[in-house]
N, CA and C atoms as an extended XYZ file, in Angstrom:
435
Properties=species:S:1:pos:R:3:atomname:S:1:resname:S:1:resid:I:1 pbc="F F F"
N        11.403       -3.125       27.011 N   UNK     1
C        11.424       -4.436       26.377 CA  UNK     1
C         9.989       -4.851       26.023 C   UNK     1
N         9.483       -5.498       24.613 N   UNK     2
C         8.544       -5.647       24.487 CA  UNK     2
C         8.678       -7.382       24.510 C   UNK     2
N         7.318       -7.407       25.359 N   UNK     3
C         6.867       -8.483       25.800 CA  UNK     3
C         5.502       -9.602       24.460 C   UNK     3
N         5.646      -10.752       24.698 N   UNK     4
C         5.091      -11.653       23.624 CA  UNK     4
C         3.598      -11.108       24.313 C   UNK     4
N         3.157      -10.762       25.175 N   UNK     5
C         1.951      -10.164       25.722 CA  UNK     5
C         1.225       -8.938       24.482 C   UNK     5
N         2.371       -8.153       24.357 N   UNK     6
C         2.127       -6.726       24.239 CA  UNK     6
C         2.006       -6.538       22.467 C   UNK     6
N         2.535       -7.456       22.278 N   UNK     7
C         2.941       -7.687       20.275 CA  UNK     7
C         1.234       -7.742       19.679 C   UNK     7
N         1.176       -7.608       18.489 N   UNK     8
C        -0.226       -7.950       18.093 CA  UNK     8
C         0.084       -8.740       17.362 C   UNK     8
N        -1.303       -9.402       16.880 N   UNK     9
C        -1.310      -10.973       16.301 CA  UNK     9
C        -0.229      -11.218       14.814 C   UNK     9
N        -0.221       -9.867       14.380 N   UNK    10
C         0.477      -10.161       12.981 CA  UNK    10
C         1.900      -10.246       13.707 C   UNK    10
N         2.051       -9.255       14.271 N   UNK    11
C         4.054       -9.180       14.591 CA  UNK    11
C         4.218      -10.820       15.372 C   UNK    11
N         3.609      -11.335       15.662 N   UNK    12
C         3.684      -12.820       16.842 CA  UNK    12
C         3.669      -13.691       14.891 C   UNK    12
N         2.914      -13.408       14.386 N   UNK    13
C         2.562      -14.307       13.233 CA  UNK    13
C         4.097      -14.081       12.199 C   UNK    13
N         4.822      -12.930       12.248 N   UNK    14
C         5.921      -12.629       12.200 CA  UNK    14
C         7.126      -13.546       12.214 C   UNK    14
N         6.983      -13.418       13.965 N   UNK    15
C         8.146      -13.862       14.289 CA  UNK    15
C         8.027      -15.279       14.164 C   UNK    15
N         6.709      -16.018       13.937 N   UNK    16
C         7.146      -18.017       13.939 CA  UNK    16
C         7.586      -17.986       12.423 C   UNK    16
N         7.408      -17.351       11.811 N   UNK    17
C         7.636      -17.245       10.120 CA  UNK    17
C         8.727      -17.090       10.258 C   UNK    17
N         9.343      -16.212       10.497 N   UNK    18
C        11.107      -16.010       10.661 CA  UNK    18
C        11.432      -17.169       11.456 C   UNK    18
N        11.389      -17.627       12.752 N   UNK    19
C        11.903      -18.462       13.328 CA  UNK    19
C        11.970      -19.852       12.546 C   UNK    19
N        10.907      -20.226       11.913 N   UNK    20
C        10.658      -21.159       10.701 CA  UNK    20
C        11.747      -21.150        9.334 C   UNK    20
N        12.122      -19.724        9.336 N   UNK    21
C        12.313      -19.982        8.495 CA  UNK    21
C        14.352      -19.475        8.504 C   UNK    21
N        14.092      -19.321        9.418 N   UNK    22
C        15.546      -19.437       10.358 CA  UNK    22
C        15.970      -20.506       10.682 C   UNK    22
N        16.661      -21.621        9.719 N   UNK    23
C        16.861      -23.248        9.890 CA  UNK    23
C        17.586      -23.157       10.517 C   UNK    23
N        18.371      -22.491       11.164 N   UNK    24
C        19.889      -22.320       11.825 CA  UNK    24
C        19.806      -21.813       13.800 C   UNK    24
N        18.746      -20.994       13.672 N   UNK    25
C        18.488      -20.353       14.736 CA  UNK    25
C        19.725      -19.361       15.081 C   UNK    25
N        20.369      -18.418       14.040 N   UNK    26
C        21.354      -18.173       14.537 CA  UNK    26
C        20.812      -16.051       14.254 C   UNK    26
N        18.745      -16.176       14.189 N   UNK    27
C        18.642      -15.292       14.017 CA  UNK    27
C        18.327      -14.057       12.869 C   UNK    27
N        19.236      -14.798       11.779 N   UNK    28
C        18.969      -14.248       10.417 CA  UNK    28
C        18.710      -15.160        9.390 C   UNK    28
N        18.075      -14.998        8.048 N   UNK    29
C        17.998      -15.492        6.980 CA  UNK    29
C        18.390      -15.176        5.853 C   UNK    29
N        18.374      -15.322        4.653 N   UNK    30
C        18.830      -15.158        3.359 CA  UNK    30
C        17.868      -14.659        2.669 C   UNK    30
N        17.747      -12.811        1.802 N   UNK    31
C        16.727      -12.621        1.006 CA  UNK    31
C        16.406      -13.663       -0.061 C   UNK    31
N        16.716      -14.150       -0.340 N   UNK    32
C        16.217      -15.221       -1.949 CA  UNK    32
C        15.550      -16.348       -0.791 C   UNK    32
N        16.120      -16.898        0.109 N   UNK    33
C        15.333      -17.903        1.003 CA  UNK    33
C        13.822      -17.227        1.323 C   UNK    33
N        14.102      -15.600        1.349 N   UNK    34
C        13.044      -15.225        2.191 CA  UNK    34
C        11.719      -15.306        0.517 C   UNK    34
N        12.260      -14.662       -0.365 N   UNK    35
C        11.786      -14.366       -1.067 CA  UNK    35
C        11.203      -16.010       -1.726 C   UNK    35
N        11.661      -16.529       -1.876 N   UNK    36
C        11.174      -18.452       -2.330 CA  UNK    36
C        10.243      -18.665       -1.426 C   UNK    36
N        10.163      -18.477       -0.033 N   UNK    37
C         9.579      -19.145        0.759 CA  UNK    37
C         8.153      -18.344        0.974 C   UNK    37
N         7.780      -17.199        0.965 N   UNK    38
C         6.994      -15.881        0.780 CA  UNK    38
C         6.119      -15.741        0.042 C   UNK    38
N         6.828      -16.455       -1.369 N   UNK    39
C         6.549      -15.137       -2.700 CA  UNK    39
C         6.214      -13.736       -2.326 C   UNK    39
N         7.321      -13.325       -2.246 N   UNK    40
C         7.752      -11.471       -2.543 CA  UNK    40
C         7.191      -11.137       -4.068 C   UNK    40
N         7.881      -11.856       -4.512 N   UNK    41
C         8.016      -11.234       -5.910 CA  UNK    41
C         9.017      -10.772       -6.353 C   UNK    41
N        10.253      -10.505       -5.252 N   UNK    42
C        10.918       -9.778       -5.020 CA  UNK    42
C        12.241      -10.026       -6.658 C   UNK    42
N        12.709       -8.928       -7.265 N   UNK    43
C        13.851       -9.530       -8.415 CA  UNK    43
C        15.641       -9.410       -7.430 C   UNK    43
N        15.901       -9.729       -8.995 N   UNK    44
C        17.640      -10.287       -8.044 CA  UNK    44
C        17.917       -8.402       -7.099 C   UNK    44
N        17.529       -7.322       -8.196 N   UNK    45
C        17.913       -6.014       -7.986 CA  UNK    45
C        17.465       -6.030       -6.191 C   UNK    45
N        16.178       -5.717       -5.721 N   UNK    46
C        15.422       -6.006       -4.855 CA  UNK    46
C        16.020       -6.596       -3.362 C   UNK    46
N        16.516       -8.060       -3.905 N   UNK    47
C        17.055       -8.751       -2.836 CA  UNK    47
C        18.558       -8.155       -2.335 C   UNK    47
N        19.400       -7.701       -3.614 N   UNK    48
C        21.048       -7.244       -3.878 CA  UNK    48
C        20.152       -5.720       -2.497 C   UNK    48
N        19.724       -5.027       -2.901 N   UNK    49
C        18.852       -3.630       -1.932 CA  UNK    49
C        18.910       -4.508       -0.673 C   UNK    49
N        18.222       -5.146       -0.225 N   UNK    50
C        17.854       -5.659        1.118 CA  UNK    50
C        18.492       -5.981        1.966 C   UNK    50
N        19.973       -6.484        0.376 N   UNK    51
C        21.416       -7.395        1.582 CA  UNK    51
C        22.044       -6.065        1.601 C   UNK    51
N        22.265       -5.046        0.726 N   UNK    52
C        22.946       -3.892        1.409 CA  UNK    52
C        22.600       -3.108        2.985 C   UNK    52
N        20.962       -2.979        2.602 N   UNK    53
C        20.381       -2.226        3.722 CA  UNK    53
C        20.725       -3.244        4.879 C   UNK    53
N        20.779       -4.415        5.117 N   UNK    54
C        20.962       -5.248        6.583 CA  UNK    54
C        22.389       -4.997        6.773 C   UNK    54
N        23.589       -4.632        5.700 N   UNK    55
C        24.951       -4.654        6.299 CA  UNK    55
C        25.053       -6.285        7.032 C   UNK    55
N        24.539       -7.065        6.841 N   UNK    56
C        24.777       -8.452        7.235 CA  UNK    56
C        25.145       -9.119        6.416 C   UNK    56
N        25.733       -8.978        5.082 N   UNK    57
C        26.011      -10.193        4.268 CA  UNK    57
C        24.884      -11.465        4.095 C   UNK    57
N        23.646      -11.177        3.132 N   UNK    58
C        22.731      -11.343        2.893 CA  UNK    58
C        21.962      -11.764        3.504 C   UNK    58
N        22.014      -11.415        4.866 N   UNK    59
C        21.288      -11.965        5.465 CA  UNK    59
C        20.335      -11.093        6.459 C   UNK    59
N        19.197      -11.355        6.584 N   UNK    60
C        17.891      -10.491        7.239 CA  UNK    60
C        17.641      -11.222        8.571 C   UNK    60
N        17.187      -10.169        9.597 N   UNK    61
C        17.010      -10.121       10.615 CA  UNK    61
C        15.609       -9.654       10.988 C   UNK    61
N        15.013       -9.670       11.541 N   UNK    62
C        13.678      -10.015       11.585 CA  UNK    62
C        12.998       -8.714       11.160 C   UNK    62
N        13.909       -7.737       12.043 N   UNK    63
C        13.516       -6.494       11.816 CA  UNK    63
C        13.104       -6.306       10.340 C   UNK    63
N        13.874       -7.134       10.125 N   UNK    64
C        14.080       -6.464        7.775 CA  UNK    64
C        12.810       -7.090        7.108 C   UNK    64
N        12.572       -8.468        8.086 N   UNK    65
C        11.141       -8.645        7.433 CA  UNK    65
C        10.166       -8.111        7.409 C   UNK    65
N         9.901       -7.299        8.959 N   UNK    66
C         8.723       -6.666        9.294 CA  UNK    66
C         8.575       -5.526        8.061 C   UNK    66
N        10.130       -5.178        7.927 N   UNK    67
C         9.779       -3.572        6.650 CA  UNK    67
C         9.536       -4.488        5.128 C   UNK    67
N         9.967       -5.335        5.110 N   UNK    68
C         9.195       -5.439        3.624 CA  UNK    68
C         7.918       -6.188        3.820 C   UNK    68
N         7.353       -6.872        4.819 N   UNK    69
C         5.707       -7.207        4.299 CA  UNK    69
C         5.409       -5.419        4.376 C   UNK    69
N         5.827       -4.947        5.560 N   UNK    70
C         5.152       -3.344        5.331 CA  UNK    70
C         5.257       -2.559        4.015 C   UNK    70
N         6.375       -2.637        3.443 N   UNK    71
C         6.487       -2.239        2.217 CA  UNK    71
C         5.301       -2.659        1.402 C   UNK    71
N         5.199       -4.088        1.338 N   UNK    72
C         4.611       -4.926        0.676 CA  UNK    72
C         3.237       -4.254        0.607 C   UNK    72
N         2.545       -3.985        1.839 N   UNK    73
C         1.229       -3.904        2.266 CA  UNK    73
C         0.879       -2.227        1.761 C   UNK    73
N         1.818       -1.959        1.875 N   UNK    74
C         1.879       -0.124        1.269 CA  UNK    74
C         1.618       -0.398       -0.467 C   UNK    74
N         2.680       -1.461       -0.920 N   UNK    75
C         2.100       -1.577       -2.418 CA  UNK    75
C         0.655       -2.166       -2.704 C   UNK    75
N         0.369       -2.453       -2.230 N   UNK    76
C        -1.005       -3.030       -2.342 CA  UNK    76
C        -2.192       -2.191       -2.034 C   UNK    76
N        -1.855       -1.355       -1.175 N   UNK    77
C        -2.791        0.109       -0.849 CA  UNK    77
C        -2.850        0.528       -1.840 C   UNK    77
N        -1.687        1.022       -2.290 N   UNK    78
C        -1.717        1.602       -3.632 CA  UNK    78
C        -2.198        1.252       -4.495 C   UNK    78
N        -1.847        0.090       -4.886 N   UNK    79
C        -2.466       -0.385       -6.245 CA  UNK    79
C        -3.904       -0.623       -6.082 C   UNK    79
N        -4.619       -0.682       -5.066 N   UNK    80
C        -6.210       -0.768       -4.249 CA  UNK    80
C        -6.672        0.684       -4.855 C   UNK    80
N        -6.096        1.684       -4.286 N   UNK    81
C        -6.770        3.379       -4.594 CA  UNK    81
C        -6.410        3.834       -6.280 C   UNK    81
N        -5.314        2.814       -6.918 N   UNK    82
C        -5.206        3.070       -8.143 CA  UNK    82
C        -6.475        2.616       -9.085 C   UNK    82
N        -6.785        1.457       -8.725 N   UNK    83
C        -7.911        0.565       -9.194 CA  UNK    83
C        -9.291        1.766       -9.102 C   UNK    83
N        -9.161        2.157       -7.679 N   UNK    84
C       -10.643        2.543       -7.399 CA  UNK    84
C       -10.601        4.153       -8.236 C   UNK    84
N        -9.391        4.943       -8.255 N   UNK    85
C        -9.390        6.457       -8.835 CA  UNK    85
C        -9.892        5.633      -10.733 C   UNK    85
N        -9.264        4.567      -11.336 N   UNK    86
C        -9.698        4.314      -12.430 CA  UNK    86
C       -11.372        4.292      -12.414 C   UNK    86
N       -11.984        3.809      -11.341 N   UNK    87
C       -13.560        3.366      -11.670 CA  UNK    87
C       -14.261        5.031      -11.511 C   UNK    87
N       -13.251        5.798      -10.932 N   UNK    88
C       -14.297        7.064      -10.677 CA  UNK    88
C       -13.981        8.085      -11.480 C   UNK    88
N       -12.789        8.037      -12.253 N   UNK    89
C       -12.458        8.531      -13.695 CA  UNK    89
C       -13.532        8.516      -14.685 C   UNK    89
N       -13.730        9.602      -15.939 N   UNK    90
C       -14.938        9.406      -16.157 CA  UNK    90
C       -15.133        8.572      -17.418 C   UNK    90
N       -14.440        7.606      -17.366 N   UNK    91
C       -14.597        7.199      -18.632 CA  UNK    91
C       -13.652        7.003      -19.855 C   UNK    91
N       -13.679        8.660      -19.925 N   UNK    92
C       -12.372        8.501      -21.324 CA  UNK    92
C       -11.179        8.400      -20.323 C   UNK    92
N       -11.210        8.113      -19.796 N   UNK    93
C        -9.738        7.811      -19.000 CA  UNK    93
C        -8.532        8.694      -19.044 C   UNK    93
N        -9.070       10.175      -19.243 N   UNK    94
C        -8.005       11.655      -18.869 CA  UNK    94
C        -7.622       11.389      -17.822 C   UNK    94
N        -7.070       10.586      -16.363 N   UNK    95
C        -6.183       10.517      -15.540 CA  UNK    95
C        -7.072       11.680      -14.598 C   UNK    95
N        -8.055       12.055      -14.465 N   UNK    96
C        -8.595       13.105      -13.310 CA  UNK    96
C       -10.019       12.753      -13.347 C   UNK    96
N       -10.486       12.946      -11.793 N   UNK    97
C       -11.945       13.139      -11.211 CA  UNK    97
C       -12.480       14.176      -11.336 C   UNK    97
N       -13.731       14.510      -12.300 N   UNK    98
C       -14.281       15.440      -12.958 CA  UNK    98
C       -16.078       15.745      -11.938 C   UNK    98
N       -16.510       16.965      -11.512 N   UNK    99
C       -17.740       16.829      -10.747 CA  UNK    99
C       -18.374       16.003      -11.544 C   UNK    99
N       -18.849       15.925      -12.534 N   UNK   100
C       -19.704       14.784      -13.469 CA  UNK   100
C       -19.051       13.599      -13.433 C   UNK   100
N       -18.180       13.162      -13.014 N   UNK   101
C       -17.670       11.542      -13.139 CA  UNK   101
C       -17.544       11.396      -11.623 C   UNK   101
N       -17.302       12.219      -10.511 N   UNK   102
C       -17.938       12.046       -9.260 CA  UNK   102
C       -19.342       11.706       -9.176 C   UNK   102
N       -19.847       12.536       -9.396 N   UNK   103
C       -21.373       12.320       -9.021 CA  UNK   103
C       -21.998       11.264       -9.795 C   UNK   103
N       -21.847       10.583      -11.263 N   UNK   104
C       -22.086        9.483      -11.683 CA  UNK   104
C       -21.578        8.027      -10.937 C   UNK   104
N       -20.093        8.103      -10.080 N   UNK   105
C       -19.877        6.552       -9.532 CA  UNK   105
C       -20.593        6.842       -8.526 C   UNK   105
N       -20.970        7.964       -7.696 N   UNK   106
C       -21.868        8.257       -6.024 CA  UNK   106
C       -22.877        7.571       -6.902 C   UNK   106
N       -23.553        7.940       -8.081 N   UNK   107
C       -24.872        6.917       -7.762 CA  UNK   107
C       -24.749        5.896       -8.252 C   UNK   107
N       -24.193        4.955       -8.829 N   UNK   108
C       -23.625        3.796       -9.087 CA  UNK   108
C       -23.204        2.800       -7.772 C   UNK   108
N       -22.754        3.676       -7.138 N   UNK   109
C       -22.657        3.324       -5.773 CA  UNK   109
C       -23.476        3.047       -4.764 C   UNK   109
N       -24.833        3.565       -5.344 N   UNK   110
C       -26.249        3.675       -4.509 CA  UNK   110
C       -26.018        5.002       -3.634 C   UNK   110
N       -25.428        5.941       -3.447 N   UNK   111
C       -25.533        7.073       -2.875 CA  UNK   111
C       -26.616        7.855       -3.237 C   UNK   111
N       -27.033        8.933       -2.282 N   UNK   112
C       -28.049        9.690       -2.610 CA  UNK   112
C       -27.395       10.473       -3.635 C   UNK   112
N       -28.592       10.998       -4.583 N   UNK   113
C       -28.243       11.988       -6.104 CA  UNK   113
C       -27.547       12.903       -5.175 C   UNK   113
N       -25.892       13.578       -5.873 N   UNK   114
C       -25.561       14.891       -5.361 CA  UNK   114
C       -26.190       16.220       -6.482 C   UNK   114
N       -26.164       17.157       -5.940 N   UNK   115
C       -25.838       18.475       -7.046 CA  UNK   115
C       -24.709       18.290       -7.721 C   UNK   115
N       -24.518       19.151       -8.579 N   UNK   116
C       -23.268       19.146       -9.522 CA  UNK   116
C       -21.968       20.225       -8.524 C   UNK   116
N       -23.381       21.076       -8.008 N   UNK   117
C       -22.673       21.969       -7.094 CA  UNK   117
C       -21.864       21.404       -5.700 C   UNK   117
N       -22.613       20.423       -5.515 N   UNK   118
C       -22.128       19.500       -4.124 CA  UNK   118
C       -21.339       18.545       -4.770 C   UNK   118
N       -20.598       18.224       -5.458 N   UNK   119
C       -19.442       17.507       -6.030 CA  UNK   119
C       -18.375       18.265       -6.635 C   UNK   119
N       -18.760       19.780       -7.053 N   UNK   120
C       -18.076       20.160       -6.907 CA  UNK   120
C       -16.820       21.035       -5.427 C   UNK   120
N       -18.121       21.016       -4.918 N   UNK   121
C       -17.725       20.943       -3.369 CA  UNK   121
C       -16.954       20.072       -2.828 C   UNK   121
N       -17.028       19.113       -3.128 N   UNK   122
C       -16.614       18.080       -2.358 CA  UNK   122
C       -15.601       17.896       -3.193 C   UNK   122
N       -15.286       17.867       -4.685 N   UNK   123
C       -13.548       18.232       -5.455 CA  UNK   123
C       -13.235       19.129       -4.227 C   UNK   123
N       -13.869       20.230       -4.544 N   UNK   124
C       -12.789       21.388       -3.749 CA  UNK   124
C       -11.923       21.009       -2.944 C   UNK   124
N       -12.584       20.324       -1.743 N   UNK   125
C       -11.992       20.347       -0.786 CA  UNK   125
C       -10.492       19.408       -0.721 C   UNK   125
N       -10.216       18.784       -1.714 N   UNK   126
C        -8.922       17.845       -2.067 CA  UNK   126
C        -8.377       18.847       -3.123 C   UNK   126
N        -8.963       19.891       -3.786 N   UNK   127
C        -7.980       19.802       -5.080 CA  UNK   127
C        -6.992       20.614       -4.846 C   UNK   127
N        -6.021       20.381       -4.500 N   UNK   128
C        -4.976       21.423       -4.159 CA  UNK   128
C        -4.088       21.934       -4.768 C   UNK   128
N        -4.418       22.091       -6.077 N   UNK   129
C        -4.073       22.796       -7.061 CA  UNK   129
C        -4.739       23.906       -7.801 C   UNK   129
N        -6.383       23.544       -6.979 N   UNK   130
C        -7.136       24.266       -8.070 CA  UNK   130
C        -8.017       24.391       -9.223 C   UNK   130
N        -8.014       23.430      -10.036 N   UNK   131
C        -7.654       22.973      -11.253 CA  UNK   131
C        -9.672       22.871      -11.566 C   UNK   131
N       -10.401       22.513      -10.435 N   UNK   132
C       -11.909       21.814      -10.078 CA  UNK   132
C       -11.851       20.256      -10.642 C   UNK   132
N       -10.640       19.794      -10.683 N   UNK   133
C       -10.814       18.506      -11.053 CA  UNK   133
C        -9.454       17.408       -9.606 C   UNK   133
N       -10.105       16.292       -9.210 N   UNK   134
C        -8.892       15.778       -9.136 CA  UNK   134
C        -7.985       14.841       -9.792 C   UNK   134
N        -6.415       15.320       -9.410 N   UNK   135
C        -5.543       14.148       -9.923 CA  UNK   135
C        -5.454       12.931       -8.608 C   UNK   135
N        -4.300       11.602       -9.455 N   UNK   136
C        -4.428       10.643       -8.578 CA  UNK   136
C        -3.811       11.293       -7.242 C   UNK   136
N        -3.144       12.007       -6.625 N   UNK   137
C        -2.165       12.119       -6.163 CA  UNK   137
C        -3.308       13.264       -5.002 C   UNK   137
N        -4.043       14.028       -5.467 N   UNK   138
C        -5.299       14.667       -4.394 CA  UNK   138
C        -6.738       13.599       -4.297 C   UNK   138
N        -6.812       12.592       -4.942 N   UNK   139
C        -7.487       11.240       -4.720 CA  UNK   139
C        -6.941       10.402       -3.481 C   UNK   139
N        -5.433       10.084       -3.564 N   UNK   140
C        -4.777        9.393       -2.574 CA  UNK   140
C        -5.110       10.474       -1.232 C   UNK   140
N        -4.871       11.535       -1.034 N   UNK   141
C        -5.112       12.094        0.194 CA  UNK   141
C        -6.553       12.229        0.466 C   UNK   141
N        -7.302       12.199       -0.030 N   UNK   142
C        -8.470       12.216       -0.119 CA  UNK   142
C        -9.347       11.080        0.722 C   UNK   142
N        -8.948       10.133        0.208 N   UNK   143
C        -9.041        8.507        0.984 CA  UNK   143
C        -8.530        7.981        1.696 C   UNK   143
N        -7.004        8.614        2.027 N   UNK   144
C        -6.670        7.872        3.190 CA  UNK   144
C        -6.451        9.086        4.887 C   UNK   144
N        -7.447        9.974        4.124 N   UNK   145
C        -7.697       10.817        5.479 CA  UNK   145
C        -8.791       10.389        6.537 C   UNK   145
């Protein structure tokens, strides 16, 4: 059993939000309540998903909140490393990290000058295809290792 001790500050910050927003106290809420009260963002499709996945007849249980701010917070990662693979793209915006468009944001960045050879090195070691360039998708592993 987990104890109000043992929770960390967000899951405690959690549960008064649900309890708040649980006018009933009977435990669950309504996605569109959740989503008005939030801003999700969430569309009708979205919420219709949320009341299936609870099997409660539209209604969410705390548990269901915790997975969509998590969801939530996962989209926002993303769209964070999408932003940043655009600034290190080289420019013409071909969708890949090139050793020359590496080593130009490193010093933009104030990093020490690399070699061409040491950026390409340092592709290597993500490109897992090969290719000496990366895509977004060996960028994402790249950064969140």
């Amino acid at each position: 059993m987990v104890t109000v001790m043992n929770k960390a500050p967000a899951a405690l910050e959690l549960e008064r939000v649900f309890r708040h927003l649980d006018e009933n106290g009977d435990g669950r809420i309504s996605p569109s309540e959740l989503n008005q009260h939030l801003g999700l963002g969430l569309t009708r499709e979205e919420e219709e998903l949320v009341w299936l996945r609870s099997g409660e007849g539209m209604l969410l249980q705390l548990e269901d909140l915790v997975e969509l701010v998590e969801a939530g917070e996962e989209e926002e990662k993303l769209r964070d490393l999408k932003e940043a693979f655009r600034l290190y793209d080289d420019g013409e915006k071909r969708g890949f990290i090139t050793p020359r468009s590496l080593r130009a944001m490193l010093i933009k960045l104030g990093e020490p000058a690399r070699s061409m050879d040491e950026c390409e090195a340092m592709i290597a070691r993500f490109d897992s295809d090969g290719d000496g360039v990366l895509c977004f998708d060996e960028f994402r592993v790249m950064m969140l290792l």
